[in-house]
Steps between C-alpha positions, in 0.01 A plus 500: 500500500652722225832527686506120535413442109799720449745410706454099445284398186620757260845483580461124497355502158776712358766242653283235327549715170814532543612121540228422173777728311843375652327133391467622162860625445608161649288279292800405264791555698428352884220263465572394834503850659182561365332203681626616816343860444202342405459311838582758694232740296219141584589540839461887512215487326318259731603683768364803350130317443473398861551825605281607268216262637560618893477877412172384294383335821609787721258755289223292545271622780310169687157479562412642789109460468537110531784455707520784756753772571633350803534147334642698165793650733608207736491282153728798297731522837562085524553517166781822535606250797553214341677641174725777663593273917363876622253412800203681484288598762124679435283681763189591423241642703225632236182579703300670166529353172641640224384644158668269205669812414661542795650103512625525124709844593619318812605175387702658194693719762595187706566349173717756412663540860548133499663502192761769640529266789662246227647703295679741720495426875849296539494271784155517601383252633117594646211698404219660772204605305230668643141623389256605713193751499471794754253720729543715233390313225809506320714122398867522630742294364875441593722266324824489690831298389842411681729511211771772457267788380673792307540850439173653506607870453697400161166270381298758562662753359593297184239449289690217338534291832130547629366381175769176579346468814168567390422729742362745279265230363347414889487878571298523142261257615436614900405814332254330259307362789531837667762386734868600638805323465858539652798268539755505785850289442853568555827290434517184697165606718235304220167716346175570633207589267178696616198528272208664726150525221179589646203214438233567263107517590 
């Protein structure tokens, strides 16, 4: 989240800044110049508050109590579906139920793997999630993705790329719930994620 606010809404406010100024030495001189910055700064700007409004929406977690953690995914993943073309596909085979704890750290790593899906995963075109519970009392999940995957030695080496990715912020929260986390992807071959957390009494 704080690499985003950087990257897009800060610079984006110092472009707006900027503009505001170059209006102000062309008040007098180019009246007509300074109309056209000013449109292009509305436009910006509105871009800038609907992005604003899905990253608002994205932090908010649903409520799982009334509507259901199976329901709350296959809702999130038509949605993904229907804004992104990526098919979606969700298996789920839970045979204990799980602690609310344990659904809010899950659905904000598929939130956040989903989000890479979009963001970084060129060309895919399909996502196979699965979550299921074992012998072992333990909830597996795999989200797997066929777009062009990437270098995982350099992200994971590079601090600056896994927090991109947001790796480091899914591994952060697998470990919360007590869990393990590790990605597999190479160039051209897609990513596979792999969250294993053992289920609460």
């Amino acid at each position: 989240m704080a690499q985003g606010i950087h990257d897009f809404y800060a610079q984006s406010l110092v472009s707006s800044i900027l503009k505001i100024e170059l209006c102000e030495k062309l008040l007098n001189k180019d009246p007509e110049e300074v109309k056209r910055e000013l449109r292009e700064l509305r436009k910006m700007l509105g871009k800038n508050i609907k992005s604003t409004r899905d990253v608002i929406f994205g932090l908010r977690l649903p409520n799982l109590h009334r509507t259901g953690f199976a329901t709350v995914l296959k809702q999130y993943l038509e949605e993904f579906r229907k804004k992104t073309g990526i098919v979606c596909s969700l298996n789920l085979k839970l045979e204990e139920s799980l602690s609310t704890r344990i659904q809010v750290g899950i659905y904000r790593i598929i939130r956040e793997a989903m989000n890479n899906v979009k963001k970084h995963a060129n060309k895919a075109r399909h996502v196979n999630l699965r979550l299921r519970t074992d012998m072992n009392r333990s909830l597996n999940l795999v989200i797997e993705d066929d777009g062009k995957g990437f270098d995982l030695k350099r992200v994971l080496t590079q601090s600056k790329y896994a927090k991109q990715f947001g790796l480091k912020g899914m591994e952060e929260q697998a470990r919360l719930l007590g869990g393990t986390f590790a990605v597999e992807s190479a160039k051209r071959q897609g990513t596979k994620i792999k969250v294993k957390v053992p289920l609460e009494e």
